[in-house]
Backbone as CSV, one residue per row, in Angstrom:
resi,resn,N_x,N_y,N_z,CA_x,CA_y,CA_z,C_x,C_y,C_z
1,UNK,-5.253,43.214,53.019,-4.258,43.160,51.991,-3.161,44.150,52.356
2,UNK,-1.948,43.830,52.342,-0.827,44.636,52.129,-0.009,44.703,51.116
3,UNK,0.200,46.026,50.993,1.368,46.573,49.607,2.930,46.378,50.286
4,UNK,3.616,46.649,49.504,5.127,46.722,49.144,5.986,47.350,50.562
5,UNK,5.171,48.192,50.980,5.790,48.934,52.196,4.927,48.471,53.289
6,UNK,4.043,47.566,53.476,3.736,47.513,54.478,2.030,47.829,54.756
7,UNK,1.975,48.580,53.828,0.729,49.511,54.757,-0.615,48.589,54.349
8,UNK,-1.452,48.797,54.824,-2.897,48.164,54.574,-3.070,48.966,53.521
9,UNK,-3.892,48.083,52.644,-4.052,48.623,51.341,-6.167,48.317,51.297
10,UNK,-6.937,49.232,51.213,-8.235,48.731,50.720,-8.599,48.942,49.263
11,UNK,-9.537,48.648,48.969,-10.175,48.601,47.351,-11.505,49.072,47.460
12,UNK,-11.789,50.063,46.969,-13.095,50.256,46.559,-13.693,50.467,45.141
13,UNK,-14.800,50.349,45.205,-15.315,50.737,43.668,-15.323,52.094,43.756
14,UNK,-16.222,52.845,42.510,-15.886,54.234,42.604,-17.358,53.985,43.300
15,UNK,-18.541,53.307,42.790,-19.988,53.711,43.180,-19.736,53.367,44.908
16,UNK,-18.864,52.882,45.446,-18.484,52.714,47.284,-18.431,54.232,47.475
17,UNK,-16.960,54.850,47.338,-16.279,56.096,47.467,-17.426,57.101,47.073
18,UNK,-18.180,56.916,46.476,-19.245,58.100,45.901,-20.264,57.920,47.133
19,UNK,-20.789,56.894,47.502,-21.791,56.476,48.409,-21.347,57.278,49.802
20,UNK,-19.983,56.756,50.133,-19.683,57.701,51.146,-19.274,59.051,51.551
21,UNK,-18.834,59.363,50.415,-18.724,60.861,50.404,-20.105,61.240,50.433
22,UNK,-21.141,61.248,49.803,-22.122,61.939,49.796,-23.198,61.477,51.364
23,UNK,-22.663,60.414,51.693,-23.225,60.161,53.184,-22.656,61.523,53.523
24,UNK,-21.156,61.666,53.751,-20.948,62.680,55.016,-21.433,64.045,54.228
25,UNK,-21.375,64.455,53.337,-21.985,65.556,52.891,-23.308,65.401,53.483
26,UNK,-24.417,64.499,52.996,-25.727,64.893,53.291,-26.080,65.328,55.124
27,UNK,-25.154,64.774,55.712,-25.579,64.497,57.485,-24.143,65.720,57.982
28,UNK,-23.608,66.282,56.785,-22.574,67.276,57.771,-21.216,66.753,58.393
29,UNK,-21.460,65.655,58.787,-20.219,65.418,59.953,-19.008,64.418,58.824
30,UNK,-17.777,64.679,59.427,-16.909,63.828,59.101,-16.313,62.634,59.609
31,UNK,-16.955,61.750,59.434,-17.206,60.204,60.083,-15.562,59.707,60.202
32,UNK,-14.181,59.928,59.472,-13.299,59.349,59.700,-12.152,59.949,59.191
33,UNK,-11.145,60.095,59.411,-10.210,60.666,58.853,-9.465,60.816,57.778
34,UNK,-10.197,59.427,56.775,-9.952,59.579,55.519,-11.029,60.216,54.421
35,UNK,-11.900,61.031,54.604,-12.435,62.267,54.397,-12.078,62.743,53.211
36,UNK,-11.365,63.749,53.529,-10.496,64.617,52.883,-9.464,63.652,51.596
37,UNK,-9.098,62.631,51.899,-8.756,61.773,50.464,-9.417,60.876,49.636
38,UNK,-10.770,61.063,50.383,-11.914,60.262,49.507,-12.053,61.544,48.532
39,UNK,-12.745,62.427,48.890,-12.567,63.777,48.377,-11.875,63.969,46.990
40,UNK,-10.788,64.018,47.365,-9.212,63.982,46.204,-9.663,62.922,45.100
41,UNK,-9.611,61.723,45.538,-9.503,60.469,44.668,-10.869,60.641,43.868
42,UNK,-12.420,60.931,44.332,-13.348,61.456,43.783,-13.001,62.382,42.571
43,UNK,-12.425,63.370,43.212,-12.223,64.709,41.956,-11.560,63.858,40.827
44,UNK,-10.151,63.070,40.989,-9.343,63.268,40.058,-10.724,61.654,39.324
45,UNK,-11.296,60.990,39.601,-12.018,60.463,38.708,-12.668,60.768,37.984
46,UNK,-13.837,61.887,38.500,-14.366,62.902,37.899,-13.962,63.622,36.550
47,UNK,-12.462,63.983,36.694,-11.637,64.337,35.621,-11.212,63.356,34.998
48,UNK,-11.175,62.347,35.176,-10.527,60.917,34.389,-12.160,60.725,33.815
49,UNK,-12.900,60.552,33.847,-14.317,60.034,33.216,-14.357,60.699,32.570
50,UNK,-14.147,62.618,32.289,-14.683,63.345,31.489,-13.792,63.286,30.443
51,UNK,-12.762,62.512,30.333,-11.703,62.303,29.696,-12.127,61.503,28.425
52,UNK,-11.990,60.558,29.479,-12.706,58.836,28.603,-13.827,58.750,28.373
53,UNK,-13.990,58.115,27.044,-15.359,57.788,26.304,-16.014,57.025,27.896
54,UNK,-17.382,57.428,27.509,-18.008,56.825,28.779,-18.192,55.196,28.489
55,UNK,-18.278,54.145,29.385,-18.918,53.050,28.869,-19.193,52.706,29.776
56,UNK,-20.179,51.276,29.607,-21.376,50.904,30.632,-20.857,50.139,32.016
57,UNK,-20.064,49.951,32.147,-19.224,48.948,33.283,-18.418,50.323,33.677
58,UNK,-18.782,51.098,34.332,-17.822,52.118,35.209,-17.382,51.657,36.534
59,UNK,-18.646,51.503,37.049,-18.579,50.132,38.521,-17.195,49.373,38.529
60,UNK,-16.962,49.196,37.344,-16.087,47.672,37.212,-14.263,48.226,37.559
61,UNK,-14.513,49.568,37.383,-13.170,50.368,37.650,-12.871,50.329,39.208
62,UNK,-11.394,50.356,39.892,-11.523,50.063,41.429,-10.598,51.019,41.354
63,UNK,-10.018,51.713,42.889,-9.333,52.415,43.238,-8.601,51.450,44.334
64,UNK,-7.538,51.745,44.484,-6.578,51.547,45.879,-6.572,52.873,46.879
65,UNK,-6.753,52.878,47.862,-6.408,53.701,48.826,-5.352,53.376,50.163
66,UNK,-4.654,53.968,50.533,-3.590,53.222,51.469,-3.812,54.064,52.676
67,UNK,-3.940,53.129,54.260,-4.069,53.542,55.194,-2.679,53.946,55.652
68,UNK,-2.787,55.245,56.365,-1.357,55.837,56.808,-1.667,55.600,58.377
C-alpha cells in the first residue's frame, strides 16, 4: 500500500507491534531498523488506552507506520 507521498505504508494491529517489540526485548538484539519507532508508537498507545474506557475489541484498533 502507498500513501499520498509515496512511501510504503504498513498496518499493524497493536497485539502485532506488541508481539514484536517484546520478541526483541526478550532475545536482546535489534532485528531491524524500525525498532526504535515501534517503541514510540507502543508508548503513545499505552497512553491512549489509559485514557479510554477500556473495551473488549482492542485488537480491532490498527496503526499505520510509514517506511522511510
Amino acid at each position: 500500500m502507498e500513501n499520498v507521498a509515496g512511501e510504503k505504508t504498513l498496518i499493524f494491529r497493536i497485539s502485532e507491534l506488541c508481539q514484536i517489540i517484546n520478541a526483541c526485548r526478550s532475545n536482546g538484539r535489534n532485528p531491524n531498523q524500525y525498532y526504535d519507532e515501534l517503541e514510540i508508537l507502543l508508548e503513545c498507545y499505552e497512553q491512549s488506552k489509559a485514557k479510554e474506557p477500556s473495551d473488549e475489541d482492542a485488537d480491532s484498533k490498527f496503526l499505520l507506520a510509514s517506511l522511510r
